[in-house]
KOLFITOR-742136 format. One line per field, with one value per residue (C-alpha): residue in one letter; x, y, z; chain; residue number from 1. Coordinates in nm, 3 decimals. Each point is the difference from the previous one (the first is absolute). Example, Ala and Ser with C-alpha at 12.3 -4.5 7.8 and 13.67 -1.06 7.14 Angstrom:
residu	[A,S]
u	[1.230,0.137]
v	[-0.450,0.344]
w	[0.780,-0.066]
chaine	[A,A]
num	[1,2]
***
This chain:
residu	[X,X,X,X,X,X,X,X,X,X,X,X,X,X,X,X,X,X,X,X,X,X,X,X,X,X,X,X,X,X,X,X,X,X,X,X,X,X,X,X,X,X,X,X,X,X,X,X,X,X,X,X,X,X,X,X,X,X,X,X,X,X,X,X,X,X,X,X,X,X,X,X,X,X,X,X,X,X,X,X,X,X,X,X,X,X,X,X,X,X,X,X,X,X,X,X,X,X,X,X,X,X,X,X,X,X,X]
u	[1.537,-0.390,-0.118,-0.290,-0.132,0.079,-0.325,-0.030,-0.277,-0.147,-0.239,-0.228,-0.134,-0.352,-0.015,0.002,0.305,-0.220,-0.024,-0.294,0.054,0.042,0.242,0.209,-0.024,0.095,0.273,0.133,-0.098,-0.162,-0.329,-0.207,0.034,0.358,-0.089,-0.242,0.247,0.246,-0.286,-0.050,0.376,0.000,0.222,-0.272,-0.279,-0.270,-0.315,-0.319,-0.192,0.008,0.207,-0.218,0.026,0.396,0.169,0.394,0.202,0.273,0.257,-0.119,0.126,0.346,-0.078,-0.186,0.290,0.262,-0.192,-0.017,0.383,0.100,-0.246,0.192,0.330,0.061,-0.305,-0.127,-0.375,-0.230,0.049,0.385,-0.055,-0.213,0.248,0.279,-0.212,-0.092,0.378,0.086,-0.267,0.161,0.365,-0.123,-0.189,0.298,0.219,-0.240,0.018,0.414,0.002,-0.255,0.227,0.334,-0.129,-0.121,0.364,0.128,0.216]
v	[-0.220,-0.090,-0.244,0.090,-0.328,0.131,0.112,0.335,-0.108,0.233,0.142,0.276,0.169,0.217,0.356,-0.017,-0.185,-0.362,-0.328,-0.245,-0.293,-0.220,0.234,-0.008,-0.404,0.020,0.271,-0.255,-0.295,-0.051,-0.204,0.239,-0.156,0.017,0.365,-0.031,-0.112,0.278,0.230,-0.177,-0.008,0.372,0.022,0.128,0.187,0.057,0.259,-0.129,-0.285,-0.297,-0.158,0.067,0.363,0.063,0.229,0.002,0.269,-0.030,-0.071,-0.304,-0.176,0.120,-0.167,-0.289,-0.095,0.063,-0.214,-0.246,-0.036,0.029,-0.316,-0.198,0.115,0.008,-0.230,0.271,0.005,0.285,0.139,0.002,0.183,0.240,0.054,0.024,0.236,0.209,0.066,0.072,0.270,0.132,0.029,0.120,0.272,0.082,-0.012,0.302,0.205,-0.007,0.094,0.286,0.065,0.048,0.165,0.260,0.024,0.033,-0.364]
w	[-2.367,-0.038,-0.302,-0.213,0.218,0.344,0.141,0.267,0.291,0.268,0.161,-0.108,0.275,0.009,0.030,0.364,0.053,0.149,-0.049,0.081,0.179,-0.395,-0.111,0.237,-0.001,-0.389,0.049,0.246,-0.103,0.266,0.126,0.239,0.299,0.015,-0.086,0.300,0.218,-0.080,0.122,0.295,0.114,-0.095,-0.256,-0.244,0.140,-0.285,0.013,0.018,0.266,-0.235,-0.220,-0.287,0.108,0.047,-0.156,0.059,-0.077,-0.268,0.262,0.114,-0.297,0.053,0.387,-0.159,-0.232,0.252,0.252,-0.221,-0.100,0.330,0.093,-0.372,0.012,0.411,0.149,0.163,0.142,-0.029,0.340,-0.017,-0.389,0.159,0.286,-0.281,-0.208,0.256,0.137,-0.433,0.041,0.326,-0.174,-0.327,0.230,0.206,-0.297,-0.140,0.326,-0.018,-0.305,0.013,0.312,-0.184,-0.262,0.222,0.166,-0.299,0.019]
chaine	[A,A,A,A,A,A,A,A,A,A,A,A,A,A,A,A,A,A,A,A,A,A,A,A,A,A,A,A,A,A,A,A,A,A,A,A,A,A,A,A,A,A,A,A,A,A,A,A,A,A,A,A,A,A,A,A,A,A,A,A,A,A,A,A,A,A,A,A,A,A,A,A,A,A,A,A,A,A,A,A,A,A,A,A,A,A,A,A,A,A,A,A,A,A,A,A,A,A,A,A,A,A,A,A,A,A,A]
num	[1,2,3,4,5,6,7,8,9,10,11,12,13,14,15,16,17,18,19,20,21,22,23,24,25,26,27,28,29,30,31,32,33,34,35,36,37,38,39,40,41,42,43,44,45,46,47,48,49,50,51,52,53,54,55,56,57,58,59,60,61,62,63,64,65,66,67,68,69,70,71,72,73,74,75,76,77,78,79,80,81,82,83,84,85,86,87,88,89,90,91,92,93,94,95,96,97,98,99,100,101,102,103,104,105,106,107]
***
């Protein structure tokens, strides 16, 4: 059970859903060019031609934050997260299609 102490932290997103390049470096705790090198392994792929101009959608904390437990907690580097993120996607996606499936056999 929470303490009048224990403090909530997030993230508030903007209307659209996007985060610029800091935010997504404080949501993470992050300094941008490990950000930058999540973007150039793939595993985050931001709108706009610059840095200064990227916009990621909301998702790519959830990718961020996964990426970067995977590289703590199992010493993985970017490319294998991205690899392991990637196949999560995949299952979570197929996952959704059998279930659409049975529910349209009636299982």
């Amino acid at each position: 059970m929470p303490h009048e102490t224990d403090a909530i932290t997030g993230v508030l997103l903007d209307e659209t859903g996007e985060l610029g390049l800091a935010e997504l470096c404080q949501a993470c705790q992050l300094h941008a060019d490990h950000v930058i090198r999540m973007v150039e392994e793939g595993l985050l792929v931001p709108r706009g031609r610059s840095p200064a101009q990227w916009r990621f959608p909301d998702v790519s904390l959830h990718r961020a934050l996964l990426a970067l437990r995977l590289e703590q907690d199992l010493d993985v580097n970017l490319a294998g997260s991205a690899l392991v993120i990637e196949l999560l996607e995949q299952l979570r996606q197929a996952n959704q299609r059998i279930a659409l499936l049975e529910r349209q056999l009636d299982w």
